[in-house]
Every structure is written in C-alpha cells, then in structure tokens.
C-alpha positions in Angstrom: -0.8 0.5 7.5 1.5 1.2 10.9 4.9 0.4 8.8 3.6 2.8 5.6 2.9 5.1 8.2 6.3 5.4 9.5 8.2 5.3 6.5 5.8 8.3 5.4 6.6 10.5 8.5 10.5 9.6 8.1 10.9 10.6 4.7 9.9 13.8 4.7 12.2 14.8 1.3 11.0 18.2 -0.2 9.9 17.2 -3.5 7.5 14.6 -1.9 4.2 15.5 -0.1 1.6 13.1 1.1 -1.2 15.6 2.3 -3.4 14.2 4.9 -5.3 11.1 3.1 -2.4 8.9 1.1 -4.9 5.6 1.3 -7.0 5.3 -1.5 -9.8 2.6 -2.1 -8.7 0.1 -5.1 -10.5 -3.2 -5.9 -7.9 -5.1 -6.9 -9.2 -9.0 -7.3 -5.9 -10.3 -5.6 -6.9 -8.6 -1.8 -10.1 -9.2 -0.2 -12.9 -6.3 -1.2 -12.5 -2.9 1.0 -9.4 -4.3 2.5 -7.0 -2.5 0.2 -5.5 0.8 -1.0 -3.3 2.5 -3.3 -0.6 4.9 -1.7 -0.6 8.4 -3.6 1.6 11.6 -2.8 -0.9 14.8 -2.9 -0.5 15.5 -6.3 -2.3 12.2 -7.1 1.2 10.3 -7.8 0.5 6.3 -7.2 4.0 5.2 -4.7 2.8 2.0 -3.4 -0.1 -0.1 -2.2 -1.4 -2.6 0.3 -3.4 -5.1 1.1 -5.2 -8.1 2.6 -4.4 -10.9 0.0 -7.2 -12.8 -1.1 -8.0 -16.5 0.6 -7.9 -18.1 -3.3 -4.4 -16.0 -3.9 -3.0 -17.7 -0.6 -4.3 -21.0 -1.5 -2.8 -21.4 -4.8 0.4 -20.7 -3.7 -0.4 -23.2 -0.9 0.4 -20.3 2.0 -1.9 -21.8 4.7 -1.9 -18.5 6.5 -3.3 -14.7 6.0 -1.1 -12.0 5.4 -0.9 -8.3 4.1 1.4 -7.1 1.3 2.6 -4.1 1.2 4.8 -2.5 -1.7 6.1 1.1 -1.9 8.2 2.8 -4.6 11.2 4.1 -2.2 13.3 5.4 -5.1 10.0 7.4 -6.0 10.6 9.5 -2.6 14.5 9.9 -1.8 
C-alpha cells in the first residue's frame, strides 16, 4: 500500500482526484480474503488494485514465497 500511496500523492494531475479512501474491499479468489482492494479515483473510477496472492495461486506457479501484486492503470492518471 506504501508504493500506491506515493504514486497517488505524486500524481496530482487535475482531472484525477482520489478523495480520502481510494482502497476498496474486493474478494477476489486469487488474494487471500480481506487482504485486498480495488484502487478507485472519487468519482468511483476503478485505476488499479492490490493484493496478498493466495497460497494455492503461488503454489501452482511453483513461487515458494508470499508476495503482494499490485497493478495501477498509469495512463488512466497522466
């Protein structure tokens, strides 16, 4: 959340405004339950969204460690 944090203060463009909550609960089956969120500008546009991926997801692509992903639409906010 610290890196969609940062790129959300530094690109402050005019046409994009993330209002004070841009985290919003998903339940997506690929990241673990309540560990996840869509990223939404303030009028309710969906930019990006992030995660803790699921144990099963790692292990069938044989990553033996956890991780976080994390996408954002960047064109969306220049």
């Amino acid at each position: 959340m610290g890196l969609v944090d940062s790129i959300v203060k530094v690109v402050r463009a005019p046409h994009v405004n993330f209002g004070e909550n841009y985290y919003v609960p998903t339940d997506e089956p690929e990241f673990f339950p309540k560990r996840q969120c869509k990223i939404v500008t303030s009028d309710g546009k969906q930019v990006g969204y992030l995660g803790i991926v699921h144990a099963e997801v790692l292990r069938k692509f044989g990553i033996p460690d956890p991780c976080t992903f994390v996408e954002m639409d960047l064109e969306a906010l220049l």
